[in-house]
C-alpha positions in Angstrom: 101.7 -51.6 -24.8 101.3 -49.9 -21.6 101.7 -46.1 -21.1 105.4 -45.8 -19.6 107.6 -42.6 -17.9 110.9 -42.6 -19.7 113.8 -42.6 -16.9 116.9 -41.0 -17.4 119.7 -41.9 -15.4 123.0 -39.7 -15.0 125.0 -42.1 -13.6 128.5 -40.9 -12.9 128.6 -41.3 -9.4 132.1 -41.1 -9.2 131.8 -37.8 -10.2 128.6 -36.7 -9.1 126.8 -37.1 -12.3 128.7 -34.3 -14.0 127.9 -34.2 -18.0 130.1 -35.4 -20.2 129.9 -34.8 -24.2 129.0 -38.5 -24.3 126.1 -38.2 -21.8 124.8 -34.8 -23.3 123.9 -36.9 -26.8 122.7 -39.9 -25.2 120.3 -38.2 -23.5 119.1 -35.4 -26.7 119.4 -39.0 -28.8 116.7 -40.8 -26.7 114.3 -37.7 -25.7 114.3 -37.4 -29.3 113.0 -40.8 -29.7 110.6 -40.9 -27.2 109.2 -37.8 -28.3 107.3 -39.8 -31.3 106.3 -43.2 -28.7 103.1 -42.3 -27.8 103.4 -45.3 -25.5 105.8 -42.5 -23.4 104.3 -39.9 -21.7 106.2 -38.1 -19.4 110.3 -37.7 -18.7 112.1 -38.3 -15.4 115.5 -37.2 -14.7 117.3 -38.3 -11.9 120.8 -38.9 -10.5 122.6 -42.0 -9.6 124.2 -42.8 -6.2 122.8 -40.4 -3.7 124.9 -37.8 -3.6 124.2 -35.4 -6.8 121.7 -35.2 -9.6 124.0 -33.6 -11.2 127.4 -31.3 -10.0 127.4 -29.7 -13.7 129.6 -30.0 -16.8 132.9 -32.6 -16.9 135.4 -29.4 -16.5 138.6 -31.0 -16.2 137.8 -32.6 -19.5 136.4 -29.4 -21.0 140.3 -27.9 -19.7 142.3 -30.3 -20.8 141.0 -30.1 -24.0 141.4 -26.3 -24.2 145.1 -26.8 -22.9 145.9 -29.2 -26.0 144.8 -27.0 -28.0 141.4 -28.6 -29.0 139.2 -25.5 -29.4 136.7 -27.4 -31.6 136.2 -29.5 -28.5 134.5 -26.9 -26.4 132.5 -25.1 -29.2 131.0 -28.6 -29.9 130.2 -29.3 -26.5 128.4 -26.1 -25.5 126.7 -26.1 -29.2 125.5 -29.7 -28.1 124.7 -29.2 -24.2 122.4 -26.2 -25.5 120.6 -28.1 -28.1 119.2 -31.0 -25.1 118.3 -27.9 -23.2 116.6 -26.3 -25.7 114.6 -29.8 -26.4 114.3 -30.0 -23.1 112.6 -26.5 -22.8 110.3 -27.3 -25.4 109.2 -31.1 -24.5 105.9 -31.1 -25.5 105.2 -34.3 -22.5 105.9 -33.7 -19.1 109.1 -33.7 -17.9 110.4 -34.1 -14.3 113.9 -33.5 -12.6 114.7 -35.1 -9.4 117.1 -32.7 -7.7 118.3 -34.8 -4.5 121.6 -34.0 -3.8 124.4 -31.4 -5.0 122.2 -29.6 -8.2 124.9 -27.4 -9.8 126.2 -25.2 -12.6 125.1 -26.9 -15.6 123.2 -29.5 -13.6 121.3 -26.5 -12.3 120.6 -25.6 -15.9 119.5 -29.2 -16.8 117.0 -29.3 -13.8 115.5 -25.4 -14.8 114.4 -26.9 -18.1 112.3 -29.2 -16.8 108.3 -28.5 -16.2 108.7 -29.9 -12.8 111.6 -29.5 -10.5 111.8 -31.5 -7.3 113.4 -30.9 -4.3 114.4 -32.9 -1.3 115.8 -31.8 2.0 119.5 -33.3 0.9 119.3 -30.8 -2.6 122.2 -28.2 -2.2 121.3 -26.0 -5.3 124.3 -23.4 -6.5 125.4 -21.5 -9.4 128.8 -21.0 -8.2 130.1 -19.5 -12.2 131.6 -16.4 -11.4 134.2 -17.9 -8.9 135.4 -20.4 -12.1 135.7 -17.0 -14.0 132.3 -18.5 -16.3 128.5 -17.1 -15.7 125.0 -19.3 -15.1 124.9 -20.3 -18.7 122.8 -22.5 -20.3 119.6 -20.1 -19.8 119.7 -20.5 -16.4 119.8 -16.6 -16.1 116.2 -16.9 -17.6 115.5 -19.0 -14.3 116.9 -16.5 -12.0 115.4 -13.8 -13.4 112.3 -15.0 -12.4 113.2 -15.6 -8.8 111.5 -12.9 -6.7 112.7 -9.4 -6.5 116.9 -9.6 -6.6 116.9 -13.1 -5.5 118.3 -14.6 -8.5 121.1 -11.6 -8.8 122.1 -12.2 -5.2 122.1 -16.0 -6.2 124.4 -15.3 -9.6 126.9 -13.3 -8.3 127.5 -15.2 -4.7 127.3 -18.5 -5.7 125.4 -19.0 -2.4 123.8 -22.3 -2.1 119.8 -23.3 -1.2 118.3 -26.2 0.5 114.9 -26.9 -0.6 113.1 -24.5 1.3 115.2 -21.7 -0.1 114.4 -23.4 -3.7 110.9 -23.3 -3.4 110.7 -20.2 -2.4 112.9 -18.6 -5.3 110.2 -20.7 -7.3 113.6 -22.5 -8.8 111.6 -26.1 -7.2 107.8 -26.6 -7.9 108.1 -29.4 -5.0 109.5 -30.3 -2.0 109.1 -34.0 -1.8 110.9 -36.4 1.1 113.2 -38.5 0.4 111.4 -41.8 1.3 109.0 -40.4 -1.5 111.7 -40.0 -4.4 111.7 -43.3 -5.6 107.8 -43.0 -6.4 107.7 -39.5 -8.2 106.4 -39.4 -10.9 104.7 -36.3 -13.2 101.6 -37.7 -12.4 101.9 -38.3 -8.9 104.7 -35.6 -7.8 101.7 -33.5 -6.3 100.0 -36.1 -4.0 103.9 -37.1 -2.6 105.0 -33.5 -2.1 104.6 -31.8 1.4 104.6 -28.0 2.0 108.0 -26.6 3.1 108.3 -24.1 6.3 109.5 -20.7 5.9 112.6 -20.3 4.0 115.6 -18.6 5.9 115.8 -16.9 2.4 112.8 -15.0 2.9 114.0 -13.0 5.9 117.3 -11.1 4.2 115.2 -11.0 1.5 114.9 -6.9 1.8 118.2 -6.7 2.7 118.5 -8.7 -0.8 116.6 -6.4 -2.9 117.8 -3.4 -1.4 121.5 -4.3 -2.4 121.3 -6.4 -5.2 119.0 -3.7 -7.0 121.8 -1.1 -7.1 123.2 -0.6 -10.6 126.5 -2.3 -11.0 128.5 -4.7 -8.9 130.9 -2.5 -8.2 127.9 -0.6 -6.5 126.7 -3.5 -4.5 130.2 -4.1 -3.3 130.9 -0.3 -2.4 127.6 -0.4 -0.1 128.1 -3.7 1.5 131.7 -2.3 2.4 130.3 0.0 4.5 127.2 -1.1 6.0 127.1 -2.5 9.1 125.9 -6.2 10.2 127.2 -9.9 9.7 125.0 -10.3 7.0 126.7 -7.5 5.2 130.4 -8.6 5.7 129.7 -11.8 5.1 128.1 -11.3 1.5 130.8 -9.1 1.0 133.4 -11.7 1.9 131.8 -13.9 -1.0 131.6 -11.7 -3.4 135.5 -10.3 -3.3 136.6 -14.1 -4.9 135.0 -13.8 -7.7 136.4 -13.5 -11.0 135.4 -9.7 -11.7 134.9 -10.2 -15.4 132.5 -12.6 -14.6 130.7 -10.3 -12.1 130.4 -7.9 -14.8 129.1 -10.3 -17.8 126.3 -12.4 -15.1 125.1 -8.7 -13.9 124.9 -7.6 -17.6 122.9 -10.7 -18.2 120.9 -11.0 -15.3 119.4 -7.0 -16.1 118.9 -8.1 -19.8 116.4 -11.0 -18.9 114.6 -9.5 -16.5 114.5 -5.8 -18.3 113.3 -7.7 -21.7 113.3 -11.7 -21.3 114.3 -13.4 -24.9 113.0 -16.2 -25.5 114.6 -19.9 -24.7 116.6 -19.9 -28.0 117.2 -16.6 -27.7 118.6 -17.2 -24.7 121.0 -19.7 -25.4 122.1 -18.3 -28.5 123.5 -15.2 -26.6 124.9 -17.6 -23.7 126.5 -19.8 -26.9 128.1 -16.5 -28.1 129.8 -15.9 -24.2 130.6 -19.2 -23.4 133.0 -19.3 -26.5 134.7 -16.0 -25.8 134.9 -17.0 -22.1 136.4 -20.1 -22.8 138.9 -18.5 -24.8 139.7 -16.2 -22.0 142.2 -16.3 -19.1 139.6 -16.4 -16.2 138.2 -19.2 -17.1 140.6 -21.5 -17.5 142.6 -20.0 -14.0 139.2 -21.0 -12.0 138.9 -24.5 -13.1 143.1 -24.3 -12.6 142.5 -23.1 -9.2 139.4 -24.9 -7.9 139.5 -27.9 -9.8 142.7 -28.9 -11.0 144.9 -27.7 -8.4 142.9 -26.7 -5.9 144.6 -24.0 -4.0 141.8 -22.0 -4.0 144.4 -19.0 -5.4 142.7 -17.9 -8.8 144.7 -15.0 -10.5 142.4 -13.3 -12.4 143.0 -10.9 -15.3 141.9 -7.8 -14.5 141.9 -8.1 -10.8 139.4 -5.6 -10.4 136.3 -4.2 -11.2 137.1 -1.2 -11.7 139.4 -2.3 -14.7 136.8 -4.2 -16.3 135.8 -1.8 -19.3 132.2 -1.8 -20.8 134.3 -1.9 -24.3 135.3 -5.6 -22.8 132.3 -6.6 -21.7 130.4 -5.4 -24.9 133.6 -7.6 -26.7 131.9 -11.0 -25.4 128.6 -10.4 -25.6 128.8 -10.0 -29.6 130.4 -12.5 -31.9 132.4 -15.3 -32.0 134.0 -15.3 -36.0 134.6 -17.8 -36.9 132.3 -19.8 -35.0 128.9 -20.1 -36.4 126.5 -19.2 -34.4 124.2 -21.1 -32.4 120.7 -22.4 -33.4 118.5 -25.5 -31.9 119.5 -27.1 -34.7 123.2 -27.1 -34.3 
């Protein structure tokens, strides 16, 4: 037989790819497989209909499970989602994601697990967690950590979105690659069909970036930006007031862990298993997808309100663990 890429399809377009529990073990069911065809030997990901490659997780299912009282439900499917990630961190072929299209949340984490992430000039790329009271899970603070300087803080804690210059330059995409081109990518041939992007508008705040986003504690960044002048100020300000301030606290936290002393993949995601489940089981979470989700009014009442009532006793709380859920391993 002849040598062979294996394509992986996420084809919701309805919803703009976004993962279902379904979708998460079809796809860790068949990279398994191909892991032991030597006829396969490389993995591309991509996203049906245009618009996405992938918008994240299926929340409202993820929700209305939680409402009926099916808390089994979301342990499985973060104890599942984490396991193709970690299989898909450790892929001993090459692996590929094609991020054309809205890249977000968990889709974001999908894509960072991949050896080679692709960009195109329709990708909008954003880890907008902490205004759904959640945090970049999925190791994809491990990816941010690794942006330059306090790029990937001022990334977590925003939720503001990249095009593909802004990607490659955060080293979040190895490629920028047009559009015409996508269809042809392959592992093998993603380097002779990529061009080299211009300037990213990213890399001029990026002082201002560091210079903020290096201060010590959220509440810190917020009390500087309040009084420092420019539009650049106010306006990173203005998108960092919405945000739930538990999950401010808990992506800071996280964010200073990986970059002070990285852990390694599973690692990782057995610490982001551990706050996912006491997240889930917390008011914020379920207000954001309530309130920019379900019914949209863009009103989210979180619990505490501020920062300031966010207690380190809290956020030590979620980072430890969740009895009497087991923990996580690649196994599970």
């Amino acid at each position: 037989m002849r040598a062979k890429i294996g394509e992986v399809l996420l084809k919701r377009p309805e919803e703009l790819n976004a993962l279902t529990l379904s979708m998460i073990e079809a796809i860790d069911a068949q990279l398994a497989e191909w892991t032991s065809d030597p006829n396969v030997t490389g993995v591309t990901i991509r996203g049906a209909g245009g618009q996405a490659f992938c918008a994240g997780i299926d929340q409202r299912v993820l929700y209305e499970a939680l409402l009926a009282g099916d808390r089994d439900y979301g342990a499985n499917f973060f104890r599942r989602f984490y396991r193709l990630l970690h299989r898909l961190g450790t892929y001993q072929k090459p692996t590929l994601a094609i991020m054309h299209g809205a890249t977000m949340g968990g889709g974001a984490a999908l894509a960072m697990q991949c050896k080679i992430r692709v960009a195109t000039r329709e990708t909008y790329f954003a880890v907008p967690d902490c205004k759904l009271g959640y945090f970049p899970d999925g190791a994809m603070t491990a990816a941010l950590a690794r942006c330059p300087g306090q790029v990937g803080t001022f990334l977590a804690l925003t939720g503001v979105a990249l095009r593909a210059r802004g990607l490659v330059h955060a080293n979040l995409a190895t490629h920028l690659v047009p559009e015409d081109r996508i269809a042809l990518v392959t592992p093998a041939l993603v380097g002779q069909l990529a061009v080299t992007p211009a300037q990213s508008p990213l890399a001029e705040i990026e002082t201002h970036v560091n210079q903020i986003f290096g201060l010590s504690s959220p509440q810190e960044i917020m009390g500087i930006l309040g009084v420092r002048a420019g539009e650049w100020a106010k306006a990173t300000l203005g998108q960092l007031q919405p945000q739930s301030p538990t999950s401010l606290m808990v992506t800071f936290r996280r964010l200073r862990e990986m970059q002070d002393k990285p852990q390694s993949l599973e690692q990782g995601l057995a610490t982001d298993f551990r706050l996912s489940q006491h997240l889930i089981d917390g008011p914020d979470f379920r207000e954001g997808i309530r309130a920019f989700v379900i019914a949209r009014d863009q009103k989210p009442a979180w619990r505490p309100a501020d920062l300031a009532a966010v207690t380190p006793e809290a956020i030590d709380a979620l980072f430890g663990p969740v009895s009497p859920i087991p923990e996580w391993t690649p196994a599970g």
